[in-house]
C-alpha positions in Angstrom: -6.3 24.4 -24.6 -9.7 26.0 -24.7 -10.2 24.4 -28.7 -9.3 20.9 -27.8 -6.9 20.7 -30.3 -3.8 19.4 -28.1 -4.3 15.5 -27.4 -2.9 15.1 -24.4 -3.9 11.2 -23.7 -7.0 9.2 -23.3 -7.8 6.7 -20.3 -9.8 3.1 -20.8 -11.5 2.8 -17.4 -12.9 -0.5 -16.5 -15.3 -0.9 -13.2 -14.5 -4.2 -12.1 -16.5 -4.6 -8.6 -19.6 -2.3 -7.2 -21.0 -2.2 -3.6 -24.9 -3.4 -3.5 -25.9 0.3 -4.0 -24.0 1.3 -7.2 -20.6 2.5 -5.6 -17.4 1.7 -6.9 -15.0 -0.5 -5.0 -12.9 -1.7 -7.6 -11.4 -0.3 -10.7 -8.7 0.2 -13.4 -7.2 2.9 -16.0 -5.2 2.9 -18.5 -4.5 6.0 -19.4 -2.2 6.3 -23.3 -0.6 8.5 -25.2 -3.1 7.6 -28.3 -6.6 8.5 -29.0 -8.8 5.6 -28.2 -10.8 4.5 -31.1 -14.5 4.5 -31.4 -15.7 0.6 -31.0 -14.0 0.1 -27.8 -10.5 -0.2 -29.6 -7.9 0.4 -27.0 -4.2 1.6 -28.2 -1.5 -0.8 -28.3 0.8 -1.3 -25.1 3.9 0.2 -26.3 1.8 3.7 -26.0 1.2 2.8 -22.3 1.8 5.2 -20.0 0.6 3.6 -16.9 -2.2 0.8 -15.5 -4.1 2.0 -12.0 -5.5 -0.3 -10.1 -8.2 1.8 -7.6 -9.8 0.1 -4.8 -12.2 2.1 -2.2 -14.2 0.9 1.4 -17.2 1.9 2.4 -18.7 2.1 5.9 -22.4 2.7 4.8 -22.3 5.7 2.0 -19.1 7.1 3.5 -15.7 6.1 1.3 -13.5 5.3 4.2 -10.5 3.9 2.4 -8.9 4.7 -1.0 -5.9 2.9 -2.2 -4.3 3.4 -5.8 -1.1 1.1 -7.3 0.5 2.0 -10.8 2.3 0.1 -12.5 4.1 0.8 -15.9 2.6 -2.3 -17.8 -0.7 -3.4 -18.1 0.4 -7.0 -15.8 0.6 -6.2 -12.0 3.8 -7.3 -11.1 6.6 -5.8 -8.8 9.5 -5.3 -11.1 7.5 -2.5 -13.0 5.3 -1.1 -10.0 5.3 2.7 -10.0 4.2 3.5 -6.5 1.1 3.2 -4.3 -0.9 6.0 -2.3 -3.3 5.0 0.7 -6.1 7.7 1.5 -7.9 7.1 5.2 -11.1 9.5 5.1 -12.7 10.7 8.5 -14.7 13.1 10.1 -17.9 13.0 7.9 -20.5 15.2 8.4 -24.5 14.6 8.0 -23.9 14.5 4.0 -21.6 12.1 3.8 -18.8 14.7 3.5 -15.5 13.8 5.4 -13.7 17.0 6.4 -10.7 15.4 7.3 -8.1 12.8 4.9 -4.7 11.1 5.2 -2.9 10.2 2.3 0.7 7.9 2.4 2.5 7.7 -0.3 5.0 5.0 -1.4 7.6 5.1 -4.2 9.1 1.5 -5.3 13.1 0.9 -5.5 14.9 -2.3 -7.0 12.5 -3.6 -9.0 9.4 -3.3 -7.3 11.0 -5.0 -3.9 11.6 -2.2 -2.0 9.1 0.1 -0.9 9.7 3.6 0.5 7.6 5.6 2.1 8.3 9.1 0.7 5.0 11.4 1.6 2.5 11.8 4.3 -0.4 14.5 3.8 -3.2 15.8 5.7 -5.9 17.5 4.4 -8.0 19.2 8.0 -11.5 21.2 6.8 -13.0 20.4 10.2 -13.6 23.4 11.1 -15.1 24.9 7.9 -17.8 25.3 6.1 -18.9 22.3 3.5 -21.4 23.5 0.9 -23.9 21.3 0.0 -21.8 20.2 -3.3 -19.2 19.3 -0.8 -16.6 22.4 -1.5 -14.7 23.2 1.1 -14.2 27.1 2.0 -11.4 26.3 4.3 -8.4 23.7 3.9 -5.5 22.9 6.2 -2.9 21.0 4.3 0.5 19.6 5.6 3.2 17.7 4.1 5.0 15.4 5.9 8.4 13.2 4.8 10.1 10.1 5.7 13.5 10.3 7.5 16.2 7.5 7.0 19.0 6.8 9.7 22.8 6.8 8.0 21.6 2.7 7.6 18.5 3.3 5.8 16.0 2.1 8.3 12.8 4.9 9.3 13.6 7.1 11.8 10.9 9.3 11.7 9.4 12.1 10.0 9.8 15.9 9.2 7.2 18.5 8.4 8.4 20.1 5.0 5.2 22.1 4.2 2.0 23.6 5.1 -0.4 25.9 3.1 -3.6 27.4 3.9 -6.0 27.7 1.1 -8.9 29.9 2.3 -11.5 32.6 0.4 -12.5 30.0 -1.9 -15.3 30.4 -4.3 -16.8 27.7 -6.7 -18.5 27.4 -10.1 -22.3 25.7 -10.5 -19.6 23.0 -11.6 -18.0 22.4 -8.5 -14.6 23.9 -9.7 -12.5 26.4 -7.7 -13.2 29.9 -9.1 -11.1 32.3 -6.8 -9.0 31.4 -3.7 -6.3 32.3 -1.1 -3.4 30.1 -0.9 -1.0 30.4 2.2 2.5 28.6 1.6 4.7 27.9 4.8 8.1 25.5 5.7 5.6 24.0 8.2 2.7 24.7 10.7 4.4 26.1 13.5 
C-alpha cells in the first residue's frame, strides 16, 4: 500500500545484550496487531501475535550463528512455543560477507514438548559476485525435508526444491530491482 493507509501491525523491539563493538547478540519483538502509541505505550497482550526471541554469535565482525524462538505469549514457555529456526553462516569473504548459510527449521507438537524438524535450507553464492552492499548476483537455494519411519523416528531427508535466482539487479537501497528465478523438484 504505496499511501500507508493499511496497518498491517507494529513490532516493539527491545536490544537486550550487545557485543563490545555495538553488535547485537541478543534481542526481542513483539510484533501486534495495534498501532503502538507514542510514549513507548505498547498494545495490550490479547493483540499479540507473537514474542521473538533473536540471539546471534560472532567470530570477530562475522555473524556466525543466528537462532530465532517464537512463541505465542509474551512468557517463554513450551506449551505456547511456535517454532525455532537455527542459521549457521560461512564462507565469508574479505567484507565480512558470508556467501554461504544453513537454516533448520523446527515446528513444536504437544504443547511445546515435541520438536520436529520440518525444513533444512541452503543458501550457496560462493561462486558469485558480492557487491560491496553485500547483494548477491547469484543464489543457489535448496529445500530440504525431514523423513519419518512408519514409527515416527528420523529417517532421513528428501530434497523437495531448488531454485536459481540469477540476473539480479539492486536499488541504491539494497532492494532487489529485477531478477531471474529458476524453480526445480530438486538439484539434480
Amino acid at each position: 500500500d504505496q499511501a500507508l493507509t493499511q496497518f498491517t501491525d507494529s513490532q516493539v523491539i527491545k536490544y537486550l545484550e550487545r557485543t563490545d563493538s555495538g553488535l547485537v547478540k541478543k534481542q526481542t519483538v513483539d510484533t501486534y496487531t495495534e498501532k503502538c502509541i507514542e510514549g513507548n505505550a505498547i498494545p495490550s497482550s490479547d493483540k499479540l501475535v507473537n514474542h521473538q526471541k533473536i540471539e546471534n554469535t560472532y567470530d570477530g565482525r562475522n555473524l556466525t550463528n543466528t537462532t530465532v524462538e517464537r512463541w505465542l505469549t509474551l512468557t517463554e514457555q513450551a506449551a505456547t512455543k511456535i517454532d525455532k529456526s537455527e542459521t549457521v553462516y560461512s564462507n565469508f569473504d574479505p567484507r565480512h560477507f558470508a556467501a554461504k548459510s544453513e537454516t533448520k527449521r523446527y515446528i513444536y507438537e504437544d504443547n511445546g514438548t515435541k520438536e520436529i524438524y520440518t525444513t533444512r535450507t541452503v543458501v550457496d553464492t560462493t561462486h558469485d559476485k558480492i557487491d560491496n552492499r553485500g547483494n548477491h548476483e547469484y543464489e543457489e537455494i535448496k529445500t530440504f525435508r525431514q523423513i519419518y519411519n512408519a514409527s515416527g523416528v528420523k529417517s532421513g531427508e528428501e530434497e523437495v526444491s531448488f531454485q536459481k535466482i540469477t540476473n539480479r539487479s539492486f536499488t541504491s537501497k539494497n532492494q532487489v530491482k529485477s531478477q531471474e528465478v529458476y524453480n526445480y523438484d530438486n538439484s539434480v
